[in-house]
C-alpha positions as CSV (number, residue, x, y, z in Angstrom):
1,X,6.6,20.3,-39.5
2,X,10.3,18.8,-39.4
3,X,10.8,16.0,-41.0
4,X,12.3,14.2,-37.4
5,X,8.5,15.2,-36.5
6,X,7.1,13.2,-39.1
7,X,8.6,10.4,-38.4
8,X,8.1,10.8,-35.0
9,X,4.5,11.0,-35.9
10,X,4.6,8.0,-38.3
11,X,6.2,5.6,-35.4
12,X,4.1,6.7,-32.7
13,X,0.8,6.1,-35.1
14,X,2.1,2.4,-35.7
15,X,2.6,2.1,-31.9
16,X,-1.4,2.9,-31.0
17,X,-2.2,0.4,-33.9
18,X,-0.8,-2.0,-32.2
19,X,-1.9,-0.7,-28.7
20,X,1.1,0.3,-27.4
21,X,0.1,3.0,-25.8
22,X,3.2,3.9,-23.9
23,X,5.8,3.7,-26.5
24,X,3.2,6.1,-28.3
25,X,2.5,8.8,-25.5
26,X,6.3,8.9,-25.4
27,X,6.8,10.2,-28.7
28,X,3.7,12.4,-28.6
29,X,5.6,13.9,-25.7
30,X,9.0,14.3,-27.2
31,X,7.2,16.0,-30.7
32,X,5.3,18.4,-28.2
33,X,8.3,19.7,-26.7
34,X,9.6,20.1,-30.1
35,X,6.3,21.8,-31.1
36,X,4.1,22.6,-28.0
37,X,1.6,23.9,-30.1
38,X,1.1,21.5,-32.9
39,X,-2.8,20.8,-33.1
40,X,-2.2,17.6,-34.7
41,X,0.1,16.1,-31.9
42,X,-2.3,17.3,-29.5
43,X,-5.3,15.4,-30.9
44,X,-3.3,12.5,-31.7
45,X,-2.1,12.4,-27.9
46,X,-5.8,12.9,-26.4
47,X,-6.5,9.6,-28.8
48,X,-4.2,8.0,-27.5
49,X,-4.8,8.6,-23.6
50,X,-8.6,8.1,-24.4
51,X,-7.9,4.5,-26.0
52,X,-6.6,3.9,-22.1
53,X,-9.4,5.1,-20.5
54,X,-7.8,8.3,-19.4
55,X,-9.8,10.6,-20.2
56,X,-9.2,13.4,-17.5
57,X,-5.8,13.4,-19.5
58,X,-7.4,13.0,-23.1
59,X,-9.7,15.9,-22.3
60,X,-6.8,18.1,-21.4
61,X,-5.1,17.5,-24.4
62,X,-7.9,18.4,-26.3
63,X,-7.8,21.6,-24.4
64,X,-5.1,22.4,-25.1
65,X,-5.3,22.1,-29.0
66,X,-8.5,24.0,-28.8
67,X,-6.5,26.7,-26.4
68,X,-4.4,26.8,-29.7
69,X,-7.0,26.7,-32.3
70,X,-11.0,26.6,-30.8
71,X,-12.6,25.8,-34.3
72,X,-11.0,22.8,-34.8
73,X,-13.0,20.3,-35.5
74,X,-11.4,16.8,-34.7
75,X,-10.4,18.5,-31.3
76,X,-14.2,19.0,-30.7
77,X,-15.1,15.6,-31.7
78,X,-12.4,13.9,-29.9
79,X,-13.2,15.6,-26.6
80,X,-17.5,15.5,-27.3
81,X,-16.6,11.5,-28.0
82,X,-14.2,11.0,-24.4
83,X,-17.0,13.0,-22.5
84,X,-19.2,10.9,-23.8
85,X,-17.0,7.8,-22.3
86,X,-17.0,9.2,-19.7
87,X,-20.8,9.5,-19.2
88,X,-20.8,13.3,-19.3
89,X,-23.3,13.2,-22.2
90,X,-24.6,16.7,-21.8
91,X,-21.3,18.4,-21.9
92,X,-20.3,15.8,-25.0
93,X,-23.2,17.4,-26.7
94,X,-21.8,20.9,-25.9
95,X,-19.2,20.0,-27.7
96,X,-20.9,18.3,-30.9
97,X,-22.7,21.5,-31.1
98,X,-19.7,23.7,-31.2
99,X,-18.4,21.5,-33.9
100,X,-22.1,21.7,-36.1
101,X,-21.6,25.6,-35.5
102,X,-18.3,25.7,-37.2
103,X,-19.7,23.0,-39.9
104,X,-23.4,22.0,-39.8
105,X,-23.1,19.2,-42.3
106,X,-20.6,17.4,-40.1
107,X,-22.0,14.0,-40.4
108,X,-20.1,12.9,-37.5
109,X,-21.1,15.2,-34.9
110,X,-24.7,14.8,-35.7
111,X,-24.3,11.0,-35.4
112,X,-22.3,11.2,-32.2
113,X,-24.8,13.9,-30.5
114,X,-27.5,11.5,-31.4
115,X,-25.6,8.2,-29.8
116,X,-25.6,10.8,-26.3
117,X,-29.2,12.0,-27.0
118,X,-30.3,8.3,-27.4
119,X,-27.8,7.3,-23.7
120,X,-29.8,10.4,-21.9
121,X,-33.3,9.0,-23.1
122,X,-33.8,11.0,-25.9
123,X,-34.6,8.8,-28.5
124,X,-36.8,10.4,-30.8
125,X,-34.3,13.2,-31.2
126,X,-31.5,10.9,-31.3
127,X,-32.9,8.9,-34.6
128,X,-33.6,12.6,-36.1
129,X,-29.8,13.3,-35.7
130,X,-28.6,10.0,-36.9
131,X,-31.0,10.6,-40.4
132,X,-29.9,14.2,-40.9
133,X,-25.9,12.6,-40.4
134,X,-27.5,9.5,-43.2
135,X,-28.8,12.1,-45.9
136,X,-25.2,14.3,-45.6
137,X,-23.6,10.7,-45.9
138,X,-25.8,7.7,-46.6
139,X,-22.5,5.1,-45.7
140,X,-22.2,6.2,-42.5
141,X,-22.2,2.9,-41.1
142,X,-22.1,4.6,-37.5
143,X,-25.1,6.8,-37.9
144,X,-27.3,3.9,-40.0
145,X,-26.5,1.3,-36.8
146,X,-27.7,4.1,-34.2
147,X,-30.5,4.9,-36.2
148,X,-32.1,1.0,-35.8
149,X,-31.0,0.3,-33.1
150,X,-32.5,3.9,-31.4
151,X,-35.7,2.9,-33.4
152,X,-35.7,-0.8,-32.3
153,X,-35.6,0.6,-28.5
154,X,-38.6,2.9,-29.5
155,X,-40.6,0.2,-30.7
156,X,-39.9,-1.8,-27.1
157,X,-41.0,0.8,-25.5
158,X,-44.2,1.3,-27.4
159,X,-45.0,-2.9,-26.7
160,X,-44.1,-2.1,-23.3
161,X,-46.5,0.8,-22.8
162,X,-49.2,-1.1,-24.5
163,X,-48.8,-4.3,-22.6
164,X,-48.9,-2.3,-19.1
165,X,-52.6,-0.5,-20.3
């Protein structure tokens, strides 16, 4: 990667910190017809279109990086993690599962397929994936959170059940 990339990268990085989105898709742009196929770029651009809710776009970016390289894992994540904004929970958890193939202790993709488990009802699997992403990395904040608040829901239900018989 040039170094006019880098710093192309650096600038446009400091623009989606401070959620300006445009100023950031700009430069995305301008690095990608420098480098069409730079994996990086692409991922960082789907971010960036996904933090504005546009995810049709996000998702093709993410495409297009996998087009490039179909074992990457950030690509997977990043698109599982847009479907999955977008409601599409079952083809999110396509994705997580393409990403456990390439690395099954991928803490992340087991917590994230268990946050669109729990959003399609599936709860007891859901707190099963959040634990197996907790014993690869126990300070995964994201995973812990799901886990209670999947086995908080559980425990509703339960009451419910019990107070309807």
């Amino acid at each position: 990667m040039s170094n006019k990339i880098d710093k192309m990268l650096a600038e446009a990085f400091e623009f989606t910190e401070d959620g300006n989105y445009f100023d950031a898709l700009k430069l995305y742009d301008l690095a990608l017809k420098r480098e069409p196929d730079n994996i990086s770029i692409l991922v960082d651009k789907g971010a960036t279109l996904q933090n504005m809710g546009r995810f049709k776009l996000a998702i093709r970016s993410y495409d297009k990086a996998l087009a490039v390289s179909p074992n990457n894992i950030d690509a997977l994540l990043n698109k599982g993690a847009t479907l999955h904004s977008d409601q599409k929970y079952d083809a999110a958890i396509e994705c997580y599962d393409a990403a456990l193939k390439i690395d099954k202790k991928c803490a992340m993709a087991l917590a994230y397929k268990g946050l669109s488990l729990g959003e399609t009802g599936q709860l007891h699997n859901a707190i099963k994936h959040f634990k197996k992403a907790l014993s690869i990395d126990n300070h995964f904040d994201l995973a812990n959170i799901s886990k209670e608040i999947a086995q908080e829901l559980l425990k509703s239900i339960k009451e419910q059940k019990s107070k309807i018989q």
